[in-house]
C-alpha positions as CSV (number, residue, x, y, z in Angstrom):
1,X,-76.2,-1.8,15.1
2,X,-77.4,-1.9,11.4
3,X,-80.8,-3.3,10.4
4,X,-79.6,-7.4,10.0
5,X,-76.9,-7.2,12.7
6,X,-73.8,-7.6,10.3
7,X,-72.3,-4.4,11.0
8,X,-72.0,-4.2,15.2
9,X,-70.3,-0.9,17.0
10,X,-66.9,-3.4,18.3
11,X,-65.6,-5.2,15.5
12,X,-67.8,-5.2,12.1
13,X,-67.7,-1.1,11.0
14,X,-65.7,1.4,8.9
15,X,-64.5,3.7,12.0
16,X,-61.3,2.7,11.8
17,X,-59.0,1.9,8.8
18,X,-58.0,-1.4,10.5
19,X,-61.3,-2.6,10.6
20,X,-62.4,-1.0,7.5
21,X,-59.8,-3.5,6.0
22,X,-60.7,-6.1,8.2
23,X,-64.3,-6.0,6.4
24,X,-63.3,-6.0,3.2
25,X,-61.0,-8.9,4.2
26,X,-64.2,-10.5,5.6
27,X,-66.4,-9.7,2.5
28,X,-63.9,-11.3,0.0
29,X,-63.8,-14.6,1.4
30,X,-67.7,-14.3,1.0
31,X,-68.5,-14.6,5.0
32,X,-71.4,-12.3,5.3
33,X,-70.5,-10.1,2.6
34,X,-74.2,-9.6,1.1
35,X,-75.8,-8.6,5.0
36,X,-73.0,-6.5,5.1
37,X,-74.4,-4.7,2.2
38,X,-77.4,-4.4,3.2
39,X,-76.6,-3.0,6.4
40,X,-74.7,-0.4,4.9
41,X,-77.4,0.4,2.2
42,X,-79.6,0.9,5.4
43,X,-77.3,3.0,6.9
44,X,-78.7,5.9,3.8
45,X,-75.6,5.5,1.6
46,X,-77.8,4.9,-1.2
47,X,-78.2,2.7,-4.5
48,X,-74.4,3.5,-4.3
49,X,-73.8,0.9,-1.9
50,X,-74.8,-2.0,-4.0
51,X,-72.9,-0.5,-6.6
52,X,-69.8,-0.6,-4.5
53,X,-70.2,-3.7,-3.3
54,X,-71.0,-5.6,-6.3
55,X,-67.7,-4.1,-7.9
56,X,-65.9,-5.2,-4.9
57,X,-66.5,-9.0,-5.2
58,X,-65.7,-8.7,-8.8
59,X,-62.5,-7.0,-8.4
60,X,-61.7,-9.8,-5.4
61,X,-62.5,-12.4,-6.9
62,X,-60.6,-11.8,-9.9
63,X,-57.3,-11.6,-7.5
64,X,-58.4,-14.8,-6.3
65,X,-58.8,-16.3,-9.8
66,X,-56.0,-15.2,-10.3
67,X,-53.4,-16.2,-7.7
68,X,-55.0,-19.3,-7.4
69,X,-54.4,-19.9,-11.3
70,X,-50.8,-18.4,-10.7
71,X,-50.0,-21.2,-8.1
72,X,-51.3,-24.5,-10.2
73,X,-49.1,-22.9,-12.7
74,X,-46.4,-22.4,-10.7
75,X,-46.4,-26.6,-9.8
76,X,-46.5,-27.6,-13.8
């Protein structure tokens, strides 16, 4: 179990590419996605880490942004 309980051995890890992408899923709604971080930045991946993540909410939100733009102009 990581250091703040975000990442747990059944459902919240990258073992598997199912629930890798079921993280990432997770993290770019914005539930958790910071003690996620940190428990992986725990886990000795480095100043990396941050660096990742960081560049992954970016990136997702911009999809966001933009397919939520895409849809109010869609209906005008």
């Amino acid at each position: 179990m990581g250091h703040y309980g975000a990442i747990t051995y059944e459902y919240v890890n990258f073992r598997s590419f199912y629930n890798s992408v079921s993280v990432l899923i997770r993290s770019s709604t914005g539930e958790s996605w910071n003690l996620i971080m940190h428990d992986c930045a725990y886990a000795k991946e480095g100043p990396i880490t941050y660096f990742y993540w960081m560049l992954f909410q970016l990136f997702a939100f911009f999809i966001f942004l933009n397919v939520f733009i895409a849809v109010i102009y869609e209906e005008f």
